[in-house]
ZAMARGU-4260 file (C-alpha; in steps of 0.2 Angstrom, whole numbers, plus 5000, padded with zeros to 4 digits):
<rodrens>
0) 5000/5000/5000 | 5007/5016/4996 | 5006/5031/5007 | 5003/5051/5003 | 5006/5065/5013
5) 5011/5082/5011 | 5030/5089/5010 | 5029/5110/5006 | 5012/5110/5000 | 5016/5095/4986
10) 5011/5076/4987 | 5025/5064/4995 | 5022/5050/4988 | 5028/5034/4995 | 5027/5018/4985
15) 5038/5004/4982 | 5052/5010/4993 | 5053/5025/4980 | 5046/5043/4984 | 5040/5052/4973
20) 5035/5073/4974 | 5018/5076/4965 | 5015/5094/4959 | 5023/5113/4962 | 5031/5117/4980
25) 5017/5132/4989 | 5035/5136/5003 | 5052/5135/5005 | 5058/5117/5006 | 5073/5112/5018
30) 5076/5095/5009 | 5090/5090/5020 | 5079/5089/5035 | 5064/5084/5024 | 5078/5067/5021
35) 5082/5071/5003 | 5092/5077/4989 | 5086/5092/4982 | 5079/5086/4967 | 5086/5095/4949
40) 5070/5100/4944 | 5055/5104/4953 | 5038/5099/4947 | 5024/5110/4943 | 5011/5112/4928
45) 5025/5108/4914 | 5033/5091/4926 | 5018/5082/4934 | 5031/5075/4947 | 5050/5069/4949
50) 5058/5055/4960 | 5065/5059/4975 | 5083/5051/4984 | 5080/5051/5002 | 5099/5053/5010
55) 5091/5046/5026 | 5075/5033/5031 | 5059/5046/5027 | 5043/5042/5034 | 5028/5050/5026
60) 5019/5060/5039 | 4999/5061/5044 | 4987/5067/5038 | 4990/5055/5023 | 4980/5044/5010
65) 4984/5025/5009 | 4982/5018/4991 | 4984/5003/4984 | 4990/5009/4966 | 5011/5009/4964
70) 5024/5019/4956 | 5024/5032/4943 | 5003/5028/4938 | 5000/5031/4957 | 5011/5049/4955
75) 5002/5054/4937 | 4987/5048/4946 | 4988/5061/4961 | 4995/5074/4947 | 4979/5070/4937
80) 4968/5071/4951 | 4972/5082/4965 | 4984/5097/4956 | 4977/5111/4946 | 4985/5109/4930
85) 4986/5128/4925 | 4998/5131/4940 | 5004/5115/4944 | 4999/5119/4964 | 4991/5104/4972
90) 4973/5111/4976 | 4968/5112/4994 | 4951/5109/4989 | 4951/5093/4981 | 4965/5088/4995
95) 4951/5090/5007 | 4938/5082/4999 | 4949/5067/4997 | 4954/5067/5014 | 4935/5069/5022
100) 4937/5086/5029 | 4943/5076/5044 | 4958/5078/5055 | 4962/5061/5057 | 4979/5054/5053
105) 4976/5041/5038 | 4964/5040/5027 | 4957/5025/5016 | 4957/5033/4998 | 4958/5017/4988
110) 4941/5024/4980 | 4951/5037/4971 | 4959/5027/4959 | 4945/5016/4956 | 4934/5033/4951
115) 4933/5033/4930 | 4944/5047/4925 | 4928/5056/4917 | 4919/5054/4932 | 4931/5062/4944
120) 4934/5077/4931 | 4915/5079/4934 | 4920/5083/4953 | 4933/5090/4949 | 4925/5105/4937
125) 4913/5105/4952 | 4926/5109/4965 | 4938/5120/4958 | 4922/5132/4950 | 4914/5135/4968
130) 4919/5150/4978
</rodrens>
């Protein structure tokens, strides 16, 4: 089961022993305490996300999603779902919507990757248009 949190207001993905870092940074990152190499590129609208070396075990931190897709389709997937293309920010939005407006510190989102992709556009459309 792979596990998604948030690292400087992207998606830290960790699946498969690999982490990977899903959409545009929203703050300063100190990668060296975050456990990892600062990366050569960041991601954002152009990148939808780039692998990550951690220099040190790295835990993913609550609140986070627990899936079961792996690997790069897991971090398109999140890019595809849950950042606003146009900008490349991950939307706080659909992050809440996903995570159930609760503070709890995991959350079962095994439903999101089994939503049809035209389906969850409709939601999506929905969420980002409201004010």
């Amino acid at each position: 089961m792979a596990r998604v949190g948030r690292l400087a207001g992207a998606l830290l993905a960790s699946t498969e022993g690999a982490f990977f870092l899903v959409g545009d940074l929203k703050e300063p990152c100190d990668w060296a305490k975050a456990g990892f190499e600062p990366p050569a590129q960041v991601p954002g609208a152009e990148l939808p996300f780039v692998r990550l070396s951690p220099v040190r075990p790295v835990e993913v931190t609550p609140p986070l999603l627990v899936v079961e897709l792996e690997g790069e389709a897991l971090a398109q997937l999140l890019f595809d779902r849950l950042v606003i293309r146009r900008n490349g920010s991950v939307s706080e939005r659909l992050w809440r919507l996903v995570t159930e407006h609760e503070a709890r510190p995991e959350t079962d989102a095994r439903w999101l990757t089994q939503v049809p992709g035209h389906v969850w556009e409709l939601v999506r459309d929905s969420v980002l248009r409201c004010s």
